[in-house]
C-alpha positions in Angstrom: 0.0 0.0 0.0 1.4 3.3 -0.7 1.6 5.8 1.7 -1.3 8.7 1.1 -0.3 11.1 -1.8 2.8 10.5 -1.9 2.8 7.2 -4.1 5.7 5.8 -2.3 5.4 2.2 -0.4 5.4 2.1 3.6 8.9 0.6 4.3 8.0 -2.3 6.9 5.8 -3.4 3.8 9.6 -3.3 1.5 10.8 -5.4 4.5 8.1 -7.7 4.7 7.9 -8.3 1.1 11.9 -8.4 0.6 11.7 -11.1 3.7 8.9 -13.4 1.8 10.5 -13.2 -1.5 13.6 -14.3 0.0 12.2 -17.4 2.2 10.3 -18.4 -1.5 13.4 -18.4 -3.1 15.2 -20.1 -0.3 12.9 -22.6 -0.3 12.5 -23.3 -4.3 16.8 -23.3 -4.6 16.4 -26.5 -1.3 14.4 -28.0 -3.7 16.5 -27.8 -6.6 19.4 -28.9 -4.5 17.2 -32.1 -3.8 16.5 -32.7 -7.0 20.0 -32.8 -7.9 22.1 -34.0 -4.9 20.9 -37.6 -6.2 22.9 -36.7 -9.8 26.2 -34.8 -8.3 26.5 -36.7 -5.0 27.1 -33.5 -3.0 24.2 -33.3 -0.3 22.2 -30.8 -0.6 22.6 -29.3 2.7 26.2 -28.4 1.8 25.1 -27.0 -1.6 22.7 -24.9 0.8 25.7 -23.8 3.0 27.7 -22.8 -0.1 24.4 -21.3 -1.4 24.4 -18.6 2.0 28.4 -18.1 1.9 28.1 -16.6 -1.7 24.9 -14.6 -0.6 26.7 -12.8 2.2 29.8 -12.6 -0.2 27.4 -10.8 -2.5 25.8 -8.7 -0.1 29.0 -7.7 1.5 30.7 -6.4 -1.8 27.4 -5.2 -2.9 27.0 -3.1 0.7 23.7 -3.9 0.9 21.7 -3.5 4.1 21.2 -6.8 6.3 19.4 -6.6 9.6 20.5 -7.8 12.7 19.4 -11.3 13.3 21.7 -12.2 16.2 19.3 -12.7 18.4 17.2 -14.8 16.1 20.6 -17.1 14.9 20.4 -19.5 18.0 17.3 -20.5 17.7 17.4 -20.8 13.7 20.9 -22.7 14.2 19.2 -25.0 16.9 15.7 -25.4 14.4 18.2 -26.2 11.6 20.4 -28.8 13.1 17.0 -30.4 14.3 15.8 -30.5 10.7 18.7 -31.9 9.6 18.7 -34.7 12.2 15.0 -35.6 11.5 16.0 -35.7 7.4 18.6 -38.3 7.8 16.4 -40.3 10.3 14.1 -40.6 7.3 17.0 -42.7 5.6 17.5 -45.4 7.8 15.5 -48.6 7.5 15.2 -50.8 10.2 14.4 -54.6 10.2 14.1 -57.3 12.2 18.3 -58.1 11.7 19.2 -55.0 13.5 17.0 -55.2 16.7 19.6 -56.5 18.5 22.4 -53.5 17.8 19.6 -51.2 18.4 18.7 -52.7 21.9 22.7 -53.1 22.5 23.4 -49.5 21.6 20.6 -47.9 23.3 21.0 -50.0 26.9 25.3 -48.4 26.2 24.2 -45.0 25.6 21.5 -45.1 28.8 23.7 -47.0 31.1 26.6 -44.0 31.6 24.2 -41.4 31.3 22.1 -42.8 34.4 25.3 -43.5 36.1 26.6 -39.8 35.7 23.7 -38.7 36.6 22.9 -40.2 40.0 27.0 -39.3 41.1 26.4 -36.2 39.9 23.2 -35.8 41.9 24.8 -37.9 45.5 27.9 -35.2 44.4 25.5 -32.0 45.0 23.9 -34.1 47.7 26.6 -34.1 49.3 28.5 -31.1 48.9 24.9 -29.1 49.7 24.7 -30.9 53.2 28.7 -29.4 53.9 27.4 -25.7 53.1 24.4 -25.9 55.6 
């Protein structure tokens, strides 16, 4: 909407169109990396990464105007890596042959994690009970 007789666009509606156009294209270039990691082997998360490195390459020497998202980077960086996790679990198959590593490799991984834990917690116990 332009502003009233001046025929110029409101600015946070620049933004929020800028911002949509980019997630679009963001989105249909993940897509084309898909389609095409099968056909040049390179996964198309690191085509991605390669994809933002030349962006910010381009935006530097260009001098263009990027807001401050360090604020919003943890929890992008924490939604990504969770993405990513969940996308390879889609590639594993699981069959009756490998119940026993699974069972094997879940009772290794629990096993010191419940020991830490309950030294850690007699630890604090303990060292609480010196204090008072």
């Amino acid at each position: 909407m332009p502003c009233p007789g001046t025929g110029r666009f409101y600015l946070p509606l620049l933004m929020t169109i800028a911002i949509l156009i980019v997630i679009c294209s963001l989105l249909l270039f993940a897509y084309i990396f898909d389609l095409t990691a099968s056909r040049t082997r390179i996964p198309s998360v690191i085509l991605l990464l390669i994809l933002g490195w030349a962006l910010r390459q381009q935006t530097n020497m260009l001098e263009s105007f990027i807001p401050d998202l360090a604020k919003l980077l943890p929890i992008l960086g924490t939604l990504g890596l969770i993405l990513i996790v969940l996308d390879g679990t889609l590639e594993l198959e699981l069959n009756n042959s490998k119940k026993n590593l699974i069972a094997r490799s879940v009772f290794a991984s629990l096993v010191p994690i419940l020991l830490l834990s309950f030294l850690l917690a007699f630890a604090f116990i303990y060292l609480y009970r010196d204090f008072h």
